[in-house]
C-alpha positions as CSV (number, residue, x, y, z in Angstrom):
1,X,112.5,-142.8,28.5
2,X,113.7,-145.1,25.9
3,X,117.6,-146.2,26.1
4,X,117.8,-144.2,22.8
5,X,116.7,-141.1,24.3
6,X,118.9,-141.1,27.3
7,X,122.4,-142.1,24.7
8,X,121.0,-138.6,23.0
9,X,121.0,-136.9,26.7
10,X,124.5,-138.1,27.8
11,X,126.0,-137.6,24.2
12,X,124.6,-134.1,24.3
13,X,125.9,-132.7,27.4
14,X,129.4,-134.8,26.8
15,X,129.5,-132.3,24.2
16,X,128.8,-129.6,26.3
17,X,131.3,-130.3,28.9
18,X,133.7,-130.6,26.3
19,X,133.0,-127.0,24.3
20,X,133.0,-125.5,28.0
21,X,135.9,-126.8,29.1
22,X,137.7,-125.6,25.7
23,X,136.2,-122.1,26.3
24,X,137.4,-122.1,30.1
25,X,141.2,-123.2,28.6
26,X,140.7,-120.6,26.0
27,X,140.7,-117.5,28.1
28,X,143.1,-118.8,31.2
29,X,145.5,-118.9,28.9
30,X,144.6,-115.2,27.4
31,X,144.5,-113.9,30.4
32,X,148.1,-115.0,30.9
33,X,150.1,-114.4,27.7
34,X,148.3,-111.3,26.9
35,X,147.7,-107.7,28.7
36,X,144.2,-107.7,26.0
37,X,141.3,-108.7,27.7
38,X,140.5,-112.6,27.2
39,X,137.0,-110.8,26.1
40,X,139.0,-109.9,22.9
41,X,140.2,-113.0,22.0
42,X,137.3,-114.3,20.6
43,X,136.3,-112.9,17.3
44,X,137.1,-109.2,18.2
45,X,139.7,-107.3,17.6
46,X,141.2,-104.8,20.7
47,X,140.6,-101.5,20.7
48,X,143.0,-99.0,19.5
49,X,145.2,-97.1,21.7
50,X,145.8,-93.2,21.7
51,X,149.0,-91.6,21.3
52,X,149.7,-90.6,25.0
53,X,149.3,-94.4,25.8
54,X,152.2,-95.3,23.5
55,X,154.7,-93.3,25.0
């Protein structure tokens, strides 16, 4: 492997590491401030409660 091809590697999974730690932040913190899911914070919206459950 050519120096070239391992600065690819290691920039590759620095990304990686970065975008999973984000994700991993992402939902500890839903999970937290929010009775929702953490499922439903990303890109969905939760689902809609009856009547008896508002009361």
């Amino acid at each position: 492997m050519t120096s070239d091809t391992i600065e690819l590697w290691a920039a590759m999974l620095g990304f990686a590491y970065i975008a999973g730690a984000g994700i991993y932040f992402q939902l500890t913190l839903a999970k937290k401030h929010s009775p929702v899911s953490a499922s439903y914070r990303i890109g969905r919206r939760p689902p809609p409660r009856s009547a008896k459950a508002k009361r």
